[in-house]
N, C-alpha and C positions, 0 to 999 in steps of 0.2 A: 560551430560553437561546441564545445565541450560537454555543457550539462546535455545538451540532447542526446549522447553516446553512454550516460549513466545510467546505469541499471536503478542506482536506487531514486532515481530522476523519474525513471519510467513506472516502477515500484509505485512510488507515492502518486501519480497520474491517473494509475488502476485505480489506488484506491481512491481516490477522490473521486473518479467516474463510478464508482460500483456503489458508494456511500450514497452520492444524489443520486443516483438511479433508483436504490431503494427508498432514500427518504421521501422523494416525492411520491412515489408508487405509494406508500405507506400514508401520505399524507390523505390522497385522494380515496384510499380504499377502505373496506368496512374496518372500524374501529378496534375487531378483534386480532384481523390480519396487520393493523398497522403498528401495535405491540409488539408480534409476531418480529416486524420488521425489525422494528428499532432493536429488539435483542439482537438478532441475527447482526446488523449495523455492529453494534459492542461486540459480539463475541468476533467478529473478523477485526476489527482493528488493532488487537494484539497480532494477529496471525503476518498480518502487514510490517508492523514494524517491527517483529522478529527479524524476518526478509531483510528487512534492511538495514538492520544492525547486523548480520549476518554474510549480506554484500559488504559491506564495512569492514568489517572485522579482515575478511578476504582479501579485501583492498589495501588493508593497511599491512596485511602479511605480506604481499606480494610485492609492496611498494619495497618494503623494507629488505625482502630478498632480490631486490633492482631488476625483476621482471613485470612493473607495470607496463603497459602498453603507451601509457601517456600521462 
């Protein structure tokens, strides 16, 4: 299948496993460190979807100079 060979497939994957990794970590740990988290969670979520509007962007150049791969 296709979407498994996508970068921004993979992209979005990271993030979703890096978001509940903290959210939970933040859920169980002291109160002050779980604040800690949830900011760190918001400040990486823009960084992500730069990424992937980024592969995007790449993708759509590349299509349109007829060297996408697929």
């Amino acid at each position: 299948m296709a979407i498994f060979k996508s970068r921004k497939f993979w992209t979005a994957i990271v993030d979703l496993v890096v978001s509940l990794v903290l959210y939970f970590t933040a859920k169980y740990a002291d109160p002050s460190l779980a604040e800690d988290i949830k900011f760190l969670i918001i400040a990486i979520q823009p960084v992500f979807m730069l990424v992937i509007a980024g592969i995007a962007y790449e993708d759509a150049a590349a299509k349109k100079a007829g060297n996408f791969p697929y």
